[in-house]
C-alpha positions in Angstrom: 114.7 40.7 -61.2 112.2 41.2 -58.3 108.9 42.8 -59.4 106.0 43.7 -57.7 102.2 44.2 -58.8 99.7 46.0 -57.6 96.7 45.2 -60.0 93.4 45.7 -57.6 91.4 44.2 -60.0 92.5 40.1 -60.3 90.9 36.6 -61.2 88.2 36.2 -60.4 87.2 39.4 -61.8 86.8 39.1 -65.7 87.1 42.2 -66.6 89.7 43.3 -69.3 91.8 44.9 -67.1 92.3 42.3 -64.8 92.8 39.4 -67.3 96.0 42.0 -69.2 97.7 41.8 -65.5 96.8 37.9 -64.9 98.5 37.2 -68.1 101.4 39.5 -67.7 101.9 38.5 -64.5 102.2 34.5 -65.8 104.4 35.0 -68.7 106.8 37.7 -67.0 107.5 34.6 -64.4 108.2 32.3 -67.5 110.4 34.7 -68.9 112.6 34.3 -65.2 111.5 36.9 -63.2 110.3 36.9 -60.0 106.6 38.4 -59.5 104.6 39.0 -56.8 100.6 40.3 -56.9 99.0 42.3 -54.5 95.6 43.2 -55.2 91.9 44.0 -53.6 89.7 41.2 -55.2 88.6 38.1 -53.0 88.7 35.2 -53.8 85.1 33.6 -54.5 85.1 29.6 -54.5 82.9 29.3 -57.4 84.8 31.0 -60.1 88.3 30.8 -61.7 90.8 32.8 -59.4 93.9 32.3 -61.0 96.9 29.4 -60.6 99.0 32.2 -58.7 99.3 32.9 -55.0 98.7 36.2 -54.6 98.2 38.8 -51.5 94.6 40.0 -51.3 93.9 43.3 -49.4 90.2 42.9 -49.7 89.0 44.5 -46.2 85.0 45.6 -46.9 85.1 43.2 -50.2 86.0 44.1 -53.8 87.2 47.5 -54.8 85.1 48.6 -57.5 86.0 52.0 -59.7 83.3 53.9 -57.9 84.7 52.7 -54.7 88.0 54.9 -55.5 85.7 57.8 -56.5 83.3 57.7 -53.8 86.4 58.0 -51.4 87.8 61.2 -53.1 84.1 63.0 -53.5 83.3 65.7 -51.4 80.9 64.6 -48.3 82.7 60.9 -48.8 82.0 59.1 -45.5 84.8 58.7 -43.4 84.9 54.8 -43.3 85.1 55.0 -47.1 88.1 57.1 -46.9 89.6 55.0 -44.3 89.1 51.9 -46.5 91.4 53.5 -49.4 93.8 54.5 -46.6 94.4 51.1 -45.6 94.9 49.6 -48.5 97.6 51.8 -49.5 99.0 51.6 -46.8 99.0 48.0 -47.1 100.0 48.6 -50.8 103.4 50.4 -49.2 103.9 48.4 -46.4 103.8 44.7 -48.9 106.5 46.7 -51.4 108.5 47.3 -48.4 108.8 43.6 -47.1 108.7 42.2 -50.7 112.3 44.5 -51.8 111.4 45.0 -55.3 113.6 46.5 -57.8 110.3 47.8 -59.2 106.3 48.3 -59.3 104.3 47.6 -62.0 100.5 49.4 -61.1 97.4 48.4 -63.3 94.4 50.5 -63.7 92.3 52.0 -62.4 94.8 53.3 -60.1 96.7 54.2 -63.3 93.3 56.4 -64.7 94.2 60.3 -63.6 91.0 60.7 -62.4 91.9 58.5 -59.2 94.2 61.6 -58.0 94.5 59.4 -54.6 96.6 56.7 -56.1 99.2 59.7 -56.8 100.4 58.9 -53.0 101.1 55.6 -54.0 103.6 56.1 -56.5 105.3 59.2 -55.4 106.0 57.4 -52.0 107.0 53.9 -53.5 109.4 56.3 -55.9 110.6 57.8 -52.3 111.8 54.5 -51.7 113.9 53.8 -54.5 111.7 51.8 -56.2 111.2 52.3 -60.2 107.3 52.3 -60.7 105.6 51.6 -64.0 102.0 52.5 -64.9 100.0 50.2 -67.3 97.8 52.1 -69.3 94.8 50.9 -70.8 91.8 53.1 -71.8 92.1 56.5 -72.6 90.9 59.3 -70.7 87.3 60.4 -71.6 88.0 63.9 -72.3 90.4 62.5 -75.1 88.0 60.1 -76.3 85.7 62.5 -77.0 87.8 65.4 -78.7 89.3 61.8 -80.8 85.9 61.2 -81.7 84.7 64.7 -82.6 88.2 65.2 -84.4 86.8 61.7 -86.3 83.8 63.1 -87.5 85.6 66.0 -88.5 88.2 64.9 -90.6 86.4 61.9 -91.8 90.3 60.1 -91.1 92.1 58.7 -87.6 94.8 59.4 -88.3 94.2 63.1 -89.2 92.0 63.1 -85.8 95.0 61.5 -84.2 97.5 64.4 -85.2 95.2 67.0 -84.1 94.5 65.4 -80.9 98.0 65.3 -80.1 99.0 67.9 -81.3 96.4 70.2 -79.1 97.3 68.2 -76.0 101.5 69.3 -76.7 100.1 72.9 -76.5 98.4 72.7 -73.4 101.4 70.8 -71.8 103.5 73.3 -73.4 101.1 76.3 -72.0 99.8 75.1 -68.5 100.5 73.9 -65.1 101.5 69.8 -66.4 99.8 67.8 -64.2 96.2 69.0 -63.7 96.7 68.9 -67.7 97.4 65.1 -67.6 95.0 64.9 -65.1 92.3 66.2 -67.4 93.3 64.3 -70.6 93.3 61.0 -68.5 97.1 60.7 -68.7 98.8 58.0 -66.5 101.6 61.0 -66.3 100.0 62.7 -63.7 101.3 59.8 -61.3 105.1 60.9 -62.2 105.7 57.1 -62.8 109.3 56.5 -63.8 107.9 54.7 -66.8 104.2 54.0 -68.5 103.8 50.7 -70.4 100.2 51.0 -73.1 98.3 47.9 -73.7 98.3 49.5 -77.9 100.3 51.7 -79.8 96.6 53.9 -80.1 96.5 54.3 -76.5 100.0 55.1 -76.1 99.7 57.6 -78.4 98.1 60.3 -76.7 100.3 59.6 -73.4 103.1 61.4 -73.0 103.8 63.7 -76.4 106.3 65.4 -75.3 107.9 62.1 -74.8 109.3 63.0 -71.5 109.6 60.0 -69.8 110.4 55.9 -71.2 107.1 54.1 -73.0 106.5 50.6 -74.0 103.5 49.1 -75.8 102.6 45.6 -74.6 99.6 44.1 -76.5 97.2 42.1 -74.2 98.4 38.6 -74.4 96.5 35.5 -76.1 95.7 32.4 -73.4 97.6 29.6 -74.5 95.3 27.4 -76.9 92.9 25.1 -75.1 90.4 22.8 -76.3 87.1 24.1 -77.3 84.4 23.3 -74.5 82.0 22.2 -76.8 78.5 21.5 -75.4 78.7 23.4 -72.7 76.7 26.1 -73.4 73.5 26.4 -75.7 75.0 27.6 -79.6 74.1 30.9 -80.9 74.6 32.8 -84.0 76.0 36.1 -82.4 78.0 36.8 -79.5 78.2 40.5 -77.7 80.1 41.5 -74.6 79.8 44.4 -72.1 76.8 46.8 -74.2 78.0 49.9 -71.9 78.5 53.7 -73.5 82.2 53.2 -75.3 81.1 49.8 -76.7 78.2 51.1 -78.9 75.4 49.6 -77.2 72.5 52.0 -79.6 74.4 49.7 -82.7 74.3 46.3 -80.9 70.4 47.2 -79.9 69.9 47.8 -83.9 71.3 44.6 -84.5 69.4 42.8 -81.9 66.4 44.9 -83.5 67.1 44.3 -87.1 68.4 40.5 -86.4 67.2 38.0 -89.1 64.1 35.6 -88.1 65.7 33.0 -86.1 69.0 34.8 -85.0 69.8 33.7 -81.6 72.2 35.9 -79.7 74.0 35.8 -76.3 75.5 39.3 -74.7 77.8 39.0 -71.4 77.6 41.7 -69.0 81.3 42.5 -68.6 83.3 42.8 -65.9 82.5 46.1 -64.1 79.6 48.2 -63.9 75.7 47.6 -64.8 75.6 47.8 -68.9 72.1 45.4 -69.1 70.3 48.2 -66.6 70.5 50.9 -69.9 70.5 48.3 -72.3 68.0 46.0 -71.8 65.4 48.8 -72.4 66.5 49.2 -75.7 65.6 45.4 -76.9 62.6 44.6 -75.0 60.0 45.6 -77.7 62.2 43.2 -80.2 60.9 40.1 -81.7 64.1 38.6 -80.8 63.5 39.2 -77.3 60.1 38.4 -77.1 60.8 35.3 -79.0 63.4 34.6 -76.0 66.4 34.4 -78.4 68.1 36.7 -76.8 70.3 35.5 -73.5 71.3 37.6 -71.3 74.6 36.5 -69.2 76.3 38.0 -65.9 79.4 35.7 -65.8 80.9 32.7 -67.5 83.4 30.9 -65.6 85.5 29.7 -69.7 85.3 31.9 -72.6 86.7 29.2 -73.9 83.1 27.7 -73.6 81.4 31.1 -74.7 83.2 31.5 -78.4 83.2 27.7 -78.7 78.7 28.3 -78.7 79.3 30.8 -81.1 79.0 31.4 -85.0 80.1 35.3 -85.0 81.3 38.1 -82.8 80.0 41.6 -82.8 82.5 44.2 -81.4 81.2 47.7 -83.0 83.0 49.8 -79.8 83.7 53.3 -80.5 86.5 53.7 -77.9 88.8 51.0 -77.1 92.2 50.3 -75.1 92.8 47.5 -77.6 89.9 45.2 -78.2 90.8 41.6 -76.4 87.5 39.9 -76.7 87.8 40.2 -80.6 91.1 39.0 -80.4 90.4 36.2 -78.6 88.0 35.4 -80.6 89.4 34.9 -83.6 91.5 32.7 -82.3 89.2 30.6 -80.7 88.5 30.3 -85.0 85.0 32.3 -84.7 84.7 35.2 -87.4 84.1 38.9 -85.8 82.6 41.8 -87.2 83.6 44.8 -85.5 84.6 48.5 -85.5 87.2 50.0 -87.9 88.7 51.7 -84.7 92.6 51.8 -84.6 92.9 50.1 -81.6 90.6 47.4 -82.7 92.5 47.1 -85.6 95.9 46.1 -83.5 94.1 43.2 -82.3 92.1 41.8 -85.5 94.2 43.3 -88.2 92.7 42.3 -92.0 90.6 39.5 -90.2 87.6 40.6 -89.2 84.6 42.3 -91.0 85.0 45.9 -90.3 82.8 49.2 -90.4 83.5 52.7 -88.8 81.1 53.0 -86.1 80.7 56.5 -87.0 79.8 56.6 -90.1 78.2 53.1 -91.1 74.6 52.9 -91.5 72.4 50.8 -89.5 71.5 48.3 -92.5 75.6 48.1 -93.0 75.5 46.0 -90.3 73.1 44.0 -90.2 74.6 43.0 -93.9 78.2 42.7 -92.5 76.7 39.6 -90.2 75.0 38.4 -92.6 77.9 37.8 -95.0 80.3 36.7 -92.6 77.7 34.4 -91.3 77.4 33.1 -94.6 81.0 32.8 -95.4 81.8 31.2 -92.1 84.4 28.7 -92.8 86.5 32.2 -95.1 86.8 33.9 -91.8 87.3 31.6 -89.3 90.5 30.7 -91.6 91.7 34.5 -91.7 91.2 34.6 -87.8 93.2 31.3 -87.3 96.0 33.2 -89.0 95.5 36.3 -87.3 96.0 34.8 -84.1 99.7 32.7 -84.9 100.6 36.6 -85.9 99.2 37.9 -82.3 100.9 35.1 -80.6 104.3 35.5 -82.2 103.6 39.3 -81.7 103.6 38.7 -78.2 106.2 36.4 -77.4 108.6 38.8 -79.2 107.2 42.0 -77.0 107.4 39.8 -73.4 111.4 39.4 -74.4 111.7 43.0 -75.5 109.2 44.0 -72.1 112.0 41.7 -70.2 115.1 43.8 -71.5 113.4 47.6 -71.3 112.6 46.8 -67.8 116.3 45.6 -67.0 117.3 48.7 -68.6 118.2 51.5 -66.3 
């Protein structure tokens, strides 16, 4: 089985999205199929691109998300516009010589507010080819109705069911695709399939069920040695402080941190989260004390957990929740949101609170206990992680047979 991937974000980008395709990428060719990458990151000498030979279409450098938007905005230069034209065309022209039985395309050309990227799979579909969408985050007009559903019901999964529910009705009531367009839904593409990096985010894609759905957890890196040493320790580990990741409760903690806590907080892979967050810690003892470090990119999260006591994930909106994953099993304790999707990566072994309703002191506590009862919760995440390995090996088969499916 011949399959083709157009994921524009690829090693060395670090962000989420980019490490789900890597991974899927590697363990679809293990299973026996034949994959092929195309994607619009270059390569940079000094940082991990990958172990696969891939085709880069990287003409003006990396796409970024706002790159796609730019192009579509009203007043876009023309060179911009150009830019996306080329590379879809390049897209269409690599599927052509390549023969694939079918596409698999990553976000963000999978996010409905990228209406460009429509082209792409109605015209590889023109061609016989059966197209998949992988679906990560959910749009953010959902995420917010989820969230003021949340606070409403005090429940998910009442939120959840209303949520859906509402979103039925419109489909039911309007013209369909500007209505997945505005939910965020990978539908508005017409793929021939969608596959959802959680059961959460696949949720709210399709509920009308009109077309075939799989959920495909991110996968776990195969075990490798700690890197100790190679990085300064710390006591608590944040990544990617930007709006959906609760960067006003991470600033609390910074704020409210124990004398002597050190912390280290990684940028993430896209966008600028220290420019809104940094203001928020500047007039803390721990960062005029300089225990706060401040990171842009790590070439081994290996080397990252393996310098750190605790994680603290408090998001309020996530695809699935990969860095707490990892984590655990990397045997270091998190303390994170109660979010559903969260919870299909840490299950009962993290330190959970709902990021709605938990009080600032809540916490600062939660760290402080799991700190505490370290060696507790770095055994209940080195359990957790056999479960999310074995989880996965049995969803790459069952990925393997859905997509030879007709």
């Amino acid at each position: 089985m011949r399959i083709g991937l157009v994921s524009p974000f690829w090693p060395p980008h670090h962000g989420g999205i980019a490490v789900y395709a890597y991974r899927l990428a590697r363990a679809l060719r293990a299973a026996g199929c034949e994959v092929e990458v195309f994607c619009a990151t270059p390569e940079d000498p000094a940082r991990d691109n990958g172990d696969l030979d891939v085709t880069r279409c990287c003409e003006g450098g990396l796409f970024q998300r706002a790159t796609w938007l730019q192009a579509q905005a009203a007043g876009a230069p023309a060179e911009l516009g150009l830019r996306v034209r080329r590379f879809f065309d390049a897209a269409l022209a690599w599927a052509r010589a390549g023969a694939y039985e079918i596409v698999l395309v990553n976000a963000p050309l999978t996010e409905a507010r990228l209406v460009q990227a429509r082209e792409l799979f109605l015209a590889l579909r023109a061609r016989g080819v059966r197209v998949g969408a992988l679906h990560h985050d959910l749009g953010d007009e959902t995420t917010r109705e989820l969230a003021a559903a949340r606070r409403a019901a005090g429940c998910w999964e009442r939120a959840a069911q209303t949520v859906a529910a509402d979103i039925a009705r419109r489909l039911r009531a309007a013209a369909v695709p500007d209505t997945y367009r505005r939910m965020g839904s990978p539908l508005f593409f017409a793929p021939d399939f969608v596959v959802s990096c959680s059961v959460w985010s696949d949720r709210f894609v399709d509920p009308l069920g009109s077309v075939p759905r799989f959920v495909l957890h991110p996968l776990l890196d195969a075990p490798r040695a700690a890197a100790q040493g190679s990085l300064p320790p710390v006591d608590v580990l944040m990544v990617n402080p930007q709006k959906r990741k609760a960067p006003v409760i991470m600033a609390n903690l910074v704020a409210d941190a124990a004398p002597g806590w050190t912390f280290r907080v990684l940028k993430g892979g896209w966008g600028d989260a220290f420019g809104q967050w940094v203001p928020l810690i500047e007039n803390t003892a721990a960062h005029r004390e300089g225990r706060v470090a401040l990171v842009d990119y790590v070439p081994s999260m290996a080397a990252v957990f393996a310098a750190a006591r605790l994680t603290f994930f408090p998001s309020r909106a996530e695809g699935y929740g990969l860095v707490a994953a990892e984590s655990l099993a990397a045997g270091v304790p998190v303390v994170a949101s109660s979010h559903p999707a969260i919870l299909e990566a840490v299950g009962d072994a993290a330190r959970l609170l709902c990021p709605f309703e938990a009080p600032r002191e809540a916490w600062r506590a939660a760290v402080a206990q799991v700190l505490a009862e370290r060696r507790r919760w770095s055994a209940r995440g080195a359990e957790r992680a056999m479960t999310l390995r074995s989880r996965g090996a049995a969803e790459i088969a069952a990925f393997v047979d859905f997509l030879r499916s007709p």
